[in-house]
Structure formats: C-alpha cells, structure tokens
C-alpha positions as CSV (number, residue, x, y, z in Angstrom):
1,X,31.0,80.6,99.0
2,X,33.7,79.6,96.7
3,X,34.4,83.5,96.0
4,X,34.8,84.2,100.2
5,X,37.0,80.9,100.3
6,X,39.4,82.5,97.4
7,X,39.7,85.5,99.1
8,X,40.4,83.8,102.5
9,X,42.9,81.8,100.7
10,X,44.7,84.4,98.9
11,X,44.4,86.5,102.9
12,X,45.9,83.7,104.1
13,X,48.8,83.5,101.1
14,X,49.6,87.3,101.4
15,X,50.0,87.2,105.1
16,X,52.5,84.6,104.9
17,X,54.2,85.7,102.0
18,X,54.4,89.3,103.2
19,X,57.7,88.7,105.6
20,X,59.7,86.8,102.2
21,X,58.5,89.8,100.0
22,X,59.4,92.5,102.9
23,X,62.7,90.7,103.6
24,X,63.9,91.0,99.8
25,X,62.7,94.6,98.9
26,X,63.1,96.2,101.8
27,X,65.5,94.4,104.3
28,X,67.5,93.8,101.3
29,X,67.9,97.7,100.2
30,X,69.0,97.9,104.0
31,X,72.2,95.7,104.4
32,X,74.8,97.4,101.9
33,X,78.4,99.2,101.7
34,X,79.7,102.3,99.7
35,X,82.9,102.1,99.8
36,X,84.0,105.7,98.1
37,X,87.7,107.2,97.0
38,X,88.3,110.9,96.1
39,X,92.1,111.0,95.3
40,X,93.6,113.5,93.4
41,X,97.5,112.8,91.6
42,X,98.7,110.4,89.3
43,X,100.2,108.3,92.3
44,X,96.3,107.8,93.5
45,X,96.8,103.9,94.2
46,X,100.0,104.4,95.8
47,X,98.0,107.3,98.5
48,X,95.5,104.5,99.1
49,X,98.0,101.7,99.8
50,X,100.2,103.6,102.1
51,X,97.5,105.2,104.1
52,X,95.4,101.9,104.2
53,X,98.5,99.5,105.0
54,X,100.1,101.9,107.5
55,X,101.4,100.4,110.5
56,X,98.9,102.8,113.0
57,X,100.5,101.0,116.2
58,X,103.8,102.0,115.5
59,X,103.5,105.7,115.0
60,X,100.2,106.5,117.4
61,X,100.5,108.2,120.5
62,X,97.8,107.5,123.0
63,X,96.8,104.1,121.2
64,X,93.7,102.5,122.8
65,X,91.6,99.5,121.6
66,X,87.6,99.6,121.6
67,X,87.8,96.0,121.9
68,X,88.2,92.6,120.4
69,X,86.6,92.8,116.6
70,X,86.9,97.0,116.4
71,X,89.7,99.3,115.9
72,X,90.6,102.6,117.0
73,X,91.8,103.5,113.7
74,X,91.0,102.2,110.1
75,X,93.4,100.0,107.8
76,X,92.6,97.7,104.7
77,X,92.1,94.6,107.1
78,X,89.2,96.9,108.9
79,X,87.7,97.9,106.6
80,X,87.3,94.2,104.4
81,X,86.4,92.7,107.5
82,X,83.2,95.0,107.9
83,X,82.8,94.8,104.5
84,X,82.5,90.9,104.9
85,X,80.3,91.0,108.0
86,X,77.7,93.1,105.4
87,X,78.4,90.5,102.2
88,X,77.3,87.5,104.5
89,X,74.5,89.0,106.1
90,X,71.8,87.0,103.8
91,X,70.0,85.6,106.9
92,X,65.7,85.6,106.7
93,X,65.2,88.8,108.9
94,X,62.2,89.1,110.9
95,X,62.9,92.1,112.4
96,X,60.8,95.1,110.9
97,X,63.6,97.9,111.4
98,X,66.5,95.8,110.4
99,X,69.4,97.7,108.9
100,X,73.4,97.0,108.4
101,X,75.8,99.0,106.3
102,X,79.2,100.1,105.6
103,X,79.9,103.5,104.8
104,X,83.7,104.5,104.0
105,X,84.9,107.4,102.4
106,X,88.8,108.5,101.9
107,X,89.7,111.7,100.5
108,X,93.0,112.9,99.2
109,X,93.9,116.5,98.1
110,X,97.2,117.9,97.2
111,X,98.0,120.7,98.6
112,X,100.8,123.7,97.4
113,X,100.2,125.0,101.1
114,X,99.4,123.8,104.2
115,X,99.5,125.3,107.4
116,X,100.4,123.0,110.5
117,X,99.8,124.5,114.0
118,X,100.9,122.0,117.0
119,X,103.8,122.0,119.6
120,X,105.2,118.4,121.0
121,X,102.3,117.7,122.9
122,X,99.0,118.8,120.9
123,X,98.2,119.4,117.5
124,X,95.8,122.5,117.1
125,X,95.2,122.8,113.7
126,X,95.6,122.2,109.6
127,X,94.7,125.5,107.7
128,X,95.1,125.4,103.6
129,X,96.7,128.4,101.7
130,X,92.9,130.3,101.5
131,X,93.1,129.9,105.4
132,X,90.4,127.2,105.4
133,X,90.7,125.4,108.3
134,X,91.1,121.7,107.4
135,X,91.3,120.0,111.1
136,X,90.4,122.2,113.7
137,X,90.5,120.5,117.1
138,X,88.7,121.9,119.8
139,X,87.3,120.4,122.7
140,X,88.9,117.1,122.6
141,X,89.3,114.9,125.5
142,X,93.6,114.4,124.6
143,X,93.1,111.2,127.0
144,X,91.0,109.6,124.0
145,X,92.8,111.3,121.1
146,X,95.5,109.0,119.0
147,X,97.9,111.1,116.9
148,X,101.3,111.4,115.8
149,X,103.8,114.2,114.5
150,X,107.1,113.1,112.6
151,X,109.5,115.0,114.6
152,X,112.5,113.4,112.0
153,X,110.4,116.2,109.5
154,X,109.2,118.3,112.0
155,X,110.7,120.8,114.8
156,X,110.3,120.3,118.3
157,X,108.1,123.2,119.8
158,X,108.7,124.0,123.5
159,X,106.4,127.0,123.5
160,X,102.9,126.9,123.9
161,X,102.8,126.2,119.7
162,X,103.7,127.6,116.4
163,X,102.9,127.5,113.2
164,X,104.5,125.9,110.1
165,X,104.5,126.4,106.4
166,X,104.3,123.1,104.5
167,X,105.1,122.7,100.9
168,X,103.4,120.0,98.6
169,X,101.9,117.8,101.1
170,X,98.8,116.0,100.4
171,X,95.8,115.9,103.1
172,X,93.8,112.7,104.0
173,X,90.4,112.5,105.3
174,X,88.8,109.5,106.2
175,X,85.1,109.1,107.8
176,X,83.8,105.3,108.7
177,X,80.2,104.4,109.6
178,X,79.2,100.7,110.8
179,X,75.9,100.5,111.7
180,X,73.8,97.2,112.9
181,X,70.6,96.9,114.1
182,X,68.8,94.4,115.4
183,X,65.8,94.6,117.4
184,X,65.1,96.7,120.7
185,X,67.9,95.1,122.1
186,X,70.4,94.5,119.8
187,X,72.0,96.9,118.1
188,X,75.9,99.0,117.2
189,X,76.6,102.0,115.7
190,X,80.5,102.8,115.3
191,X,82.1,106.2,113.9
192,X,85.3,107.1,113.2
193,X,86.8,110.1,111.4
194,X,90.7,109.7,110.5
195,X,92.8,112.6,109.4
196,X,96.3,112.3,107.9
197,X,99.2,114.3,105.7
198,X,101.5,112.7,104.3
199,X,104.9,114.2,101.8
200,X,105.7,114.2,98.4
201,X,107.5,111.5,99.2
202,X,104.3,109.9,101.0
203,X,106.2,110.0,104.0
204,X,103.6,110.1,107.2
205,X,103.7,114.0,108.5
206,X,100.7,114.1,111.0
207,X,98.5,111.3,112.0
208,X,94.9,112.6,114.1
209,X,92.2,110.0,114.5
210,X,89.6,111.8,117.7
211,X,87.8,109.4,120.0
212,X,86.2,106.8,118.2
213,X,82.3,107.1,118.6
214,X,81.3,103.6,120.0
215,X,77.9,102.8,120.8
216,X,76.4,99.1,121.3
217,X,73.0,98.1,122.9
C-alpha cells in the first residue's frame, strides 16, 4: 500500500513538474538570437557602423512601412530592439510549440570588380569579376521594392540599361529572420534580405532591400 502511494505520489510530482522541466530545457533552447558578422578589410567596424546607422529614409526610393513596431529595412535600432523583445522573453510558457528567435547575419566582401547593371528606373543586376551574379532581380513587384542608386557617382541611363565596371567597391548582404510563435492563433514570422555597395570611401553606391516577407496570425 505504502509502495502504490509512493508511486502515485511521485505520478502526481512528475506530472506537475513536467511543464517547469519542459519550459527550461526545451522552451528555453527555443527563445534565442545569432547575431553573425562576416566582414572582410581592416576598416570592418567602420562597414558595420555606416551600413547599420545609415539614414534608409533619406536615400530609399519607394519607402513603405510594414507598420508601427517593424521596418522595411534594417538599422542598429531594429535590430537591438528585436534583440531585446528575445532577452525579456523569460515568461513560464505553457504552450508546447513555443518558439522566438533572432536571426541576423551581415556580410561584407571587397571586391576589385563589380559589375552594376541598372538604368534610372530599375536595377537588374550585381555580377562579380568571375561573372557570379551577386543580386539578380527577377520577378519583383517594383511597387514593393525600396532601392537607391547614387546618381552624384553614377550615370544617368536613358536606354533600356547598361552596364558598369566598378573598381574597389565592397558588397553588403544582409538576411533578418524574426520569428514568434505562440499558440494556434498567435503567431509572426518576418524576413527581410538587404543588399548594399558601398565605395572605398564607404560612400552608399546602390541600396536594394525586395519586399519584406511579413506574415502574422
């Protein structure tokens, strides 16, 4: 009797405790950020400062806001304040599926070559010396697309486009994943790929940011 009464007990004990147990193993391994830079060059903090600190508003074409809280396009203040939404998220979950990370990665490369293929309206595509195509851009709603060419460094193009040889310029990649969820209904993923190329000088050249990829349930 006293045997069937511990193990009731200890039933009873692991049923309650499972949800704290579950919550810090694996809830816990869910919420997280990886915030990642791959920068080339001895200037690597200046790349990241000028790129993160750039005043998007000012030089984008086509500028649209997904709403209150969310950008369009990623800056330092973005990206800390998803990064703070994930480092106070230490709430008791009770929801099985729970999961809310960060994931933000920014690329530099120099390049000795780069080939730039736009005219004033579009820009078609970045190709490195090898002919590697860097940013292709096909199929893209323009009506969604933010961008910006630096006509001060740049020719006008009034034909359909052309292509240009640029020297020493560094290209930029930058990918962003937010993703929370919830419950069945409660959830938001958010995506945003951001490509830039900047001068020697770190002068803004080319600015491309597609439609952001916005979902929320």
């Amino acid at each position: 009797m006293k045997i069937r009464l511990l193990l009731i007990g200890l039933l009873v004990v692991g049923i309650i405790l499972y949800p704290v147990f579950y919550n810090l193993i694996v809830i816990r391994s869910r919420i997280y950020y990886i915030i990642d830079y791959d920068v080339q060059g001895s200037n690597r903090e200046e790349i990241i400062s000028k790129v993160e600190t750039l005043n998007y508003t000012a030089y984008l074409n086509n500028y649209f806001e997904v709403d209150d809280e969310y950008k369009s396009y990623i800056d330092t203040d973005f990206v800390v304040y998803l990064k703070s939404r994930i480092e106070n998220d230490t709430n008791f979950q009770w929801e099985m599926l729970y999961e809310h990370y960060l994931r933000y990665f920014f690329i530099a490369e120099n390049h000795s070559k780069l080939y730039l293929t736009y005219n004033n309206n579009t820009i078609f595509s970045v190709k490195d010396q090898n002919n590697h195509s860097l940013l292709l851009v096909e199929n893209y709603d323009w009506d969604a697309v933010a961008w910006y060419l630096n006509f001060t460094q740049l020719s006008y193009v009034y034909s359909d486009n052309t292509t240009i040889l640029l020297s020493n310029a560094i290209f930029i990649e930058i990918h962003l994943d937010y993703g929370y969820y919830c419950g069945n209904l409660c959830g938001l993923w958010y995506s945003i790929d951001q490509y830039i190329m900047l001068s020697t000088n770190l002068e803004a050249l080319m600015i491309f940011i597609p439609h952001t990829r916005y979902v929320i349930s």
